[in-house]
OpenMM code with the backbone's topology and positions (N, CA, C; nanometers):
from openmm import Vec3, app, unit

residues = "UNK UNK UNK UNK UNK UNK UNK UNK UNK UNK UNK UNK UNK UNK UNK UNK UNK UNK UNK UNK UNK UNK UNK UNK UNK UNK UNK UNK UNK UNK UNK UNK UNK UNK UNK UNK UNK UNK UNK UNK UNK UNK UNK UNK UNK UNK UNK UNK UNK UNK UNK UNK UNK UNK UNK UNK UNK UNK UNK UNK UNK UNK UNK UNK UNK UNK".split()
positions = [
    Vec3(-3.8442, 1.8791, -1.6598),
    Vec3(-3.7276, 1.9244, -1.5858),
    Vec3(-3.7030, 1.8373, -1.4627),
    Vec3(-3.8088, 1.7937, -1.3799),
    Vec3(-3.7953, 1.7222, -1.2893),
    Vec3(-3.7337, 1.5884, -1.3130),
    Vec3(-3.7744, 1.5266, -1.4068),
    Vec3(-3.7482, 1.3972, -1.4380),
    Vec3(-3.5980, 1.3870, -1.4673),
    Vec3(-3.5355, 1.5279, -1.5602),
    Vec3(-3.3856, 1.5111, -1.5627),
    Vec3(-3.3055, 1.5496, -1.4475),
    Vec3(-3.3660, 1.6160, -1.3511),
    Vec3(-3.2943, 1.6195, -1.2384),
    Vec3(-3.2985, 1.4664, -1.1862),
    Vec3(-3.4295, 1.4278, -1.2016),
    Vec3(-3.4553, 1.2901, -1.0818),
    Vec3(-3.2826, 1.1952, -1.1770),
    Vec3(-3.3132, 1.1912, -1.2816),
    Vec3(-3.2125, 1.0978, -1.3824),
    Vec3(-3.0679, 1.1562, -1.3133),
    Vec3(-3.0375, 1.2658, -1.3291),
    Vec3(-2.9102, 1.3417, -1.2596),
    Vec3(-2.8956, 1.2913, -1.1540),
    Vec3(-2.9570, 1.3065, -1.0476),
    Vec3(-2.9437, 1.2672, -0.9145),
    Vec3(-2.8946, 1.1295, -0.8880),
    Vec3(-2.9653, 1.0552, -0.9928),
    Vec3(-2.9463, 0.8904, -1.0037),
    Vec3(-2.8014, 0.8837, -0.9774),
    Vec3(-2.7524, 0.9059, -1.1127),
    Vec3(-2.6283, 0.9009, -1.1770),
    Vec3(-2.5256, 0.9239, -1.0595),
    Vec3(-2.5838, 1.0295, -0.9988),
    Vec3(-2.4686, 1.0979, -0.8691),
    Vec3(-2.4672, 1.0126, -0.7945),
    Vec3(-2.5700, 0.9627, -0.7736),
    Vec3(-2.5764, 0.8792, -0.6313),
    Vec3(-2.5033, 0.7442, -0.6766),
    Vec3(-2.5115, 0.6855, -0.8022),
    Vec3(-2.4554, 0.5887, -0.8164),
    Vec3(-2.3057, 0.6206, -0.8363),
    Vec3(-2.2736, 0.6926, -0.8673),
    Vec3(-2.1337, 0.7278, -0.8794),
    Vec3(-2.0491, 0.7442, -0.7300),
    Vec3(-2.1608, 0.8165, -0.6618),
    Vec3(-2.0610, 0.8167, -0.5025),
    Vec3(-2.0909, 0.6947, -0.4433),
    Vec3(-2.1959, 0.5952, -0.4615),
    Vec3(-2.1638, 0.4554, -0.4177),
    Vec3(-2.0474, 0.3666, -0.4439),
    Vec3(-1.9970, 0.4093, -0.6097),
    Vec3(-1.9117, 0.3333, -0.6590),
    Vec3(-1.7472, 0.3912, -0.5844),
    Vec3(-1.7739, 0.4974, -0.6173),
    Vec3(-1.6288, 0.5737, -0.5181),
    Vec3(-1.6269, 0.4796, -0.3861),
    Vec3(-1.7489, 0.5215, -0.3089),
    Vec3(-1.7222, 0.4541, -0.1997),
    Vec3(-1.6761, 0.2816, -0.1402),
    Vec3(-1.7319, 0.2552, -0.2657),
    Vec3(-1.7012, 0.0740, -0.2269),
    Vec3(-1.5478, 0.0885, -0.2857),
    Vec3(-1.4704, 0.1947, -0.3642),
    Vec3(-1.3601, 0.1770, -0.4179),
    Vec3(-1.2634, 0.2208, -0.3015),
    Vec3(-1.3154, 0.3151, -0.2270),
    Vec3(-1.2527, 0.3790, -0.0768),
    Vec3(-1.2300, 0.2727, 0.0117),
    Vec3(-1.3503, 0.1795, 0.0401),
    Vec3(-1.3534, 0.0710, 0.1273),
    Vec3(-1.2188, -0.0639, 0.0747),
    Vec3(-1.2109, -0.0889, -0.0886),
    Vec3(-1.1308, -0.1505, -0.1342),
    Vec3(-1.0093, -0.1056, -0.1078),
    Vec3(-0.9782, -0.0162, -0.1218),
    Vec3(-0.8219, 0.0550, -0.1145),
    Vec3(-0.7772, 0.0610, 0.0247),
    Vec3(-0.8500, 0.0706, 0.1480),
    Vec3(-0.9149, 0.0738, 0.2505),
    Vec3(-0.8370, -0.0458, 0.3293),
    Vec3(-0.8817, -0.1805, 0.2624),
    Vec3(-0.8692, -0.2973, 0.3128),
    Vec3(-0.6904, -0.3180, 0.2648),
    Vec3(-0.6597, -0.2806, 0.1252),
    Vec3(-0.5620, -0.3430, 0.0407),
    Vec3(-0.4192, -0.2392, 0.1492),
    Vec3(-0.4658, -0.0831, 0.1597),
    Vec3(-0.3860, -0.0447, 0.2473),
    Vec3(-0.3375, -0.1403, 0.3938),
    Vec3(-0.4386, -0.1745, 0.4568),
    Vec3(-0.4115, -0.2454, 0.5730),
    Vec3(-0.3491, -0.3457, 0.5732),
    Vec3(-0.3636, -0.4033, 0.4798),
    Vec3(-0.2964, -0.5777, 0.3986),
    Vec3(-0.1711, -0.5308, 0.3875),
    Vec3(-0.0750, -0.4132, 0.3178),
    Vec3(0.0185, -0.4012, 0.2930),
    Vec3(0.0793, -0.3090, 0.4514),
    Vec3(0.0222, -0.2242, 0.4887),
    Vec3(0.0583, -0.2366, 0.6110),
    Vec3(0.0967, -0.2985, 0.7104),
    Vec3(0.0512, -0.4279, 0.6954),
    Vec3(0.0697, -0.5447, 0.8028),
    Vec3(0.2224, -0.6076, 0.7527),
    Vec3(0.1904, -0.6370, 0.6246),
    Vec3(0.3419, -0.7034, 0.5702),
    Vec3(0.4631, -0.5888, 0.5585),
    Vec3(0.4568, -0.4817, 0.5729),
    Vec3(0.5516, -0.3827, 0.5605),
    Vec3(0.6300, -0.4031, 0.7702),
    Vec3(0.4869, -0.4399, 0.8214),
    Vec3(0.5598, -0.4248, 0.9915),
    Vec3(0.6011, -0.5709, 1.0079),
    Vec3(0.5498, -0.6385, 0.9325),
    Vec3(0.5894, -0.7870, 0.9484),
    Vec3(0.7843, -0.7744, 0.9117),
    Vec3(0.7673, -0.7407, 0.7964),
    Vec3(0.9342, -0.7287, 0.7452),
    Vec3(1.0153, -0.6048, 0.8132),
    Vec3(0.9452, -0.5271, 0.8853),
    Vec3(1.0016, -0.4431, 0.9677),
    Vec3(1.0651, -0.5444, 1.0735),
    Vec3(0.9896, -0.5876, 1.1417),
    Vec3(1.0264, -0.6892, 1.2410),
    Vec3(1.0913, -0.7572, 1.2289),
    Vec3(1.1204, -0.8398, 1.0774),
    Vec3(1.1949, -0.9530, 1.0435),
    Vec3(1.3369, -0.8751, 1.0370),
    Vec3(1.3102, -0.7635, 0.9874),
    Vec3(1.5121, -0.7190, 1.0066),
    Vec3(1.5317, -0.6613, 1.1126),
    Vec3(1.4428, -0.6094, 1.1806),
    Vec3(1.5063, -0.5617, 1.2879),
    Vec3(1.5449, -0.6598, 1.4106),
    Vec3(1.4798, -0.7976, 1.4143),
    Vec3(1.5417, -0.9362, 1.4657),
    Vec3(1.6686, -0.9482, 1.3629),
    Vec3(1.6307, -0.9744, 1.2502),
    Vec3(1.7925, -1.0405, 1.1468),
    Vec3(1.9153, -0.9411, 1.2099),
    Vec3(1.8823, -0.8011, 1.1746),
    Vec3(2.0155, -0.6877, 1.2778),
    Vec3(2.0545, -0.6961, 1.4253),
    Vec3(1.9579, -0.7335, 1.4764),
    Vec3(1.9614, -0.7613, 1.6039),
    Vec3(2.0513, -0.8832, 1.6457),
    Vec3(2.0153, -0.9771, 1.5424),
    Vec3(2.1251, -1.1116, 1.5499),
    Vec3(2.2863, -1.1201, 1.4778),
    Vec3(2.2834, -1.0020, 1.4022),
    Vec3(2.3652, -0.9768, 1.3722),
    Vec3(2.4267, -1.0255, 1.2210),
    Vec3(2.2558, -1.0219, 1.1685),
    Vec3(2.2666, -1.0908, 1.0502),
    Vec3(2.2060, -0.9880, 0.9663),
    Vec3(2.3093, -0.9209, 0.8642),
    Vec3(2.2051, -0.8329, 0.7914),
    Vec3(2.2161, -0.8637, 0.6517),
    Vec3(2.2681, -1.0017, 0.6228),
    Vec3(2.2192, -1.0368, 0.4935),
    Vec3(2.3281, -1.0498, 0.3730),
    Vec3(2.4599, -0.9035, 0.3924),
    Vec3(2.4989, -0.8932, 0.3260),
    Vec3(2.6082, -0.8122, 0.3549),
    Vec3(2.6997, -0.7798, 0.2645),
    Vec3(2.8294, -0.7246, 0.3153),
    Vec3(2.8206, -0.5778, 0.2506),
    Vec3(2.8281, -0.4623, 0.3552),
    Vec3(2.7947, -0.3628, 0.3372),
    Vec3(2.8668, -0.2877, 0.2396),
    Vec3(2.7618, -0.2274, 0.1620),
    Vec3(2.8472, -0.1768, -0.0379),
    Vec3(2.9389, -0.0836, -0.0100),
    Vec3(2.9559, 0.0426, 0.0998),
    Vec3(3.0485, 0.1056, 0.1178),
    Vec3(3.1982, 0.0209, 0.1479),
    Vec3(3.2205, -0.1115, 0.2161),
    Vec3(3.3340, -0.1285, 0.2042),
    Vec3(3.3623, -0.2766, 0.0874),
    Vec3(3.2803, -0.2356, -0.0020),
    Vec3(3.3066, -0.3525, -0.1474),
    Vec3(3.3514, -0.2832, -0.2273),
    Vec3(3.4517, -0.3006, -0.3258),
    Vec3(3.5272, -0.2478, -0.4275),
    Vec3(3.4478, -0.2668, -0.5353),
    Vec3(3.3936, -0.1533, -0.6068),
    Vec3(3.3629, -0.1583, -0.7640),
    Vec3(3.3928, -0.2603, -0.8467),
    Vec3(3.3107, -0.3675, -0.9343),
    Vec3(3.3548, -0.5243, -0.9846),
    Vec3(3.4614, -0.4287, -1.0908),
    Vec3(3.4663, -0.2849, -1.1326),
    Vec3(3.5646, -0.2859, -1.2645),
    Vec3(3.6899, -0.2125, -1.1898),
    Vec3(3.7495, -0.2692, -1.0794),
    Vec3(3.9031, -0.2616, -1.0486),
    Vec3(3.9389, -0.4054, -1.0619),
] * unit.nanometer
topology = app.Topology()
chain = topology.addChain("A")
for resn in residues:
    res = topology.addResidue(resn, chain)
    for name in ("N", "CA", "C"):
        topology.addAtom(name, app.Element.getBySymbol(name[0]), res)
């Protein structure tokens, strides 16, 4: 009985190691996309600021089928 607990225990423990290095991965990949989300935050809110927003706003463009 002991021995299949000791085997059980293994298993657990390796399993919440693996979670955890997957926490730490997701972890890092969040922050990575965080950074480029404020990066392009910044980039339009300079482009609007200059008065450049890229494009001509769809509310006053006519539907291509008139």
């Amino acid at each position: 009985m002991t021995n299949r607990l000791e085997e059980e225990l293994a298993h657990l423990t390796r399993a919440v190691e693996d979670l955890h290095e997957m926490v730490l991965a997701h972890g890092k990949r969040l922050d990575t996309v965080e950074r480029r989300v404020d990066l392009l935050m910044k980039r339009a809110a300079e482009a609007e600021a200059e008065g450049n927003t890229g494009g001509v706003v769809l509310g006053d463009e006519r539907p291509p089928h008139y």
